[in-house]
N, C-alpha and C positions, 0 to 999 in steps of 0.2 A: 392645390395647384390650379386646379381648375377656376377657383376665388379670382386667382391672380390672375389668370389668363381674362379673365371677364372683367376684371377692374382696368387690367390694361386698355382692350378693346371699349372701354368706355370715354375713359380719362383721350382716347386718340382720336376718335368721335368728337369729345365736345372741343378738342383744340382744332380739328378740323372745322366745326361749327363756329366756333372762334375767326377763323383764321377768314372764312368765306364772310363773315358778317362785316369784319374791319376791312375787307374789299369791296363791300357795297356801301359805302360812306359815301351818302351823296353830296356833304357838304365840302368833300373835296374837291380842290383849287386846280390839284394837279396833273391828275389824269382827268384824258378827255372821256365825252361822253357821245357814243356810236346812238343818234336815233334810226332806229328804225326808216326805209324809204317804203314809197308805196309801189306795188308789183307797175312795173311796165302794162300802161292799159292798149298795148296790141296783143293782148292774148286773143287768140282763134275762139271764136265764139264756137258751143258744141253741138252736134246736129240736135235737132228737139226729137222728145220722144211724146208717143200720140198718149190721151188718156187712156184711161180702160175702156169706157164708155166707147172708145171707138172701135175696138171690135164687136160691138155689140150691131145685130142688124135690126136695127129701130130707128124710131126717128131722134132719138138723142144722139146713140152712135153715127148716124149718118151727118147732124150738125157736129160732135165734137172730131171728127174723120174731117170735116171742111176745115173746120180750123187747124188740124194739124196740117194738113197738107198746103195753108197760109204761112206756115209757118215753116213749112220745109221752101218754100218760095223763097221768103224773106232771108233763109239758110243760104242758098243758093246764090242770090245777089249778092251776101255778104261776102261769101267762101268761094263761089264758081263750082261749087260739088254740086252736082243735078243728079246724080246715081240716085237717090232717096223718093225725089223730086219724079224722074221717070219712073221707079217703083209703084208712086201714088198715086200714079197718071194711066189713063187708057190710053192705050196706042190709038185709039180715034180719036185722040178728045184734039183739035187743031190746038184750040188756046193755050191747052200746055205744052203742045209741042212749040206755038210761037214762045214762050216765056223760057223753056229749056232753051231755045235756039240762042233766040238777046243773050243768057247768063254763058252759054259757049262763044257764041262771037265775044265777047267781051276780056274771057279770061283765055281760049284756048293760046291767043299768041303774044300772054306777058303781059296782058291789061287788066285792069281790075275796073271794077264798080265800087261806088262808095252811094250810101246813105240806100234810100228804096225799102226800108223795113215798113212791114206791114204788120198793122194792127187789129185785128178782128174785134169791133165795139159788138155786131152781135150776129150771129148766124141761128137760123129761127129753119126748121126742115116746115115747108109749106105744101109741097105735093108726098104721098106715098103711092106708087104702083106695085104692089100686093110684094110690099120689103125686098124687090130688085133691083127699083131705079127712086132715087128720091131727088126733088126740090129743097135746097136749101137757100134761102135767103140769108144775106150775108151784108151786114154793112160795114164797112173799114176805113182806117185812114193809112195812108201809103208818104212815109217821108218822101221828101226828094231825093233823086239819084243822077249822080252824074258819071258818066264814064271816062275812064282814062288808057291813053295809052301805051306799051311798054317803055315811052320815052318819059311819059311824065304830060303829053299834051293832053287836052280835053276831048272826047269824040263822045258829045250828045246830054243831052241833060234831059230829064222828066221831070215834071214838078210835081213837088205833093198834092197829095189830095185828102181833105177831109171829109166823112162822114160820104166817100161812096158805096152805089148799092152794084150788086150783080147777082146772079143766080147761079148756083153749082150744080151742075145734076151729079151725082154720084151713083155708081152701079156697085150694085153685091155681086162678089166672087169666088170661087174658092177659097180666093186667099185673102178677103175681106173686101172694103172700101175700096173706089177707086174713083178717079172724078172724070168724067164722062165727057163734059162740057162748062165753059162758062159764061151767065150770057153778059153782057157788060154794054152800059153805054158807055162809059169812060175806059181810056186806055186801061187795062191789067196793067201790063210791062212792057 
């Protein structure tokens, strides 16, 4: 009995196999054929997260800490989230509070920012004061950004920049890296 039962569930198997194989005939006429679209490219870019290396209090961590916090920047232009942004920031440091300020006037009443990603080409730590406060040298290029507003009109543009330099001082804290200051000839943001 058991024979039987297993010859069945076989013989139903391979007509099932059968039956899937003559519906993938792709030299048929008659039915159409669904390609694949590609995903809608507004998906929400994701906050970045820092290396390892940037919790580390060294001069590695205190450059790969600059770069994250360039790229929680570029986060912030994109999205108008600065929560991450103020996290990585001293409450003294002005320049991030100017750069937090731009990405809130922009998004708090309906407008958004477009373009303004920043690319870190190299951030080099140049000063150590005994692993509290470091110098990091930093060269980057900055797309252009233009602002809009909730109606859809234009309010400001910054052009890109290639191959700028500035300097980050970063301070060690409890709760790790923070960036302290930056010094910049060229506009930040």
């Amino acid at each position: 009995m058991r024979a039987a039962r297993a010859a069945r569930i076989v013989v139903a198997a391979s007509l099932g196999v059968a039956a899937l194989v003559g519906c993938a005939d792709s030299g048929s006429s008659s039915g159409s054929v669904i390609e694949p679209t590609a995903a809608p490219s507004s998906a929400k870019p994701t906050p970045p997260a820092p290396a390892p290396e940037a919790s580390q209090q060294d001069k590695a961590g205190a450059a790969a800490f600059t770069e994250y916090w360039f790229a929680l920047l570029s986060y912030g232009v994109q999205t108008g989230e600065v929560d991450k942004l103020r996290a990585a920031s001293d409450a003294k440091c002005t320049e991030c509070a100017e750069a937090i300020g731009v990405i809130q006037e922009n998004y708090n009443d309906g407008g958004s920012l477009q373009g303004g990603v920043y690319t870190v080409r190299e951030a080099n730590t140049i000063e150590d004061f005994a692993g509290q406060v470091m110098t990091v040298a930093v060269s980057f290029d900055r797309s252009p950004r233009d602002g809009t507003s909730p109606l859809g009109q234009p309010r400001g543009r910054l052009d890109g920049k290639s191959f700028a330099d500035c300097d980050v001082r970063v301070l060690w804290t409890s709760a790790g890296w923070k960036v302290r200051g930056v010094d910049s000839v060229e506009q930040l943001i």
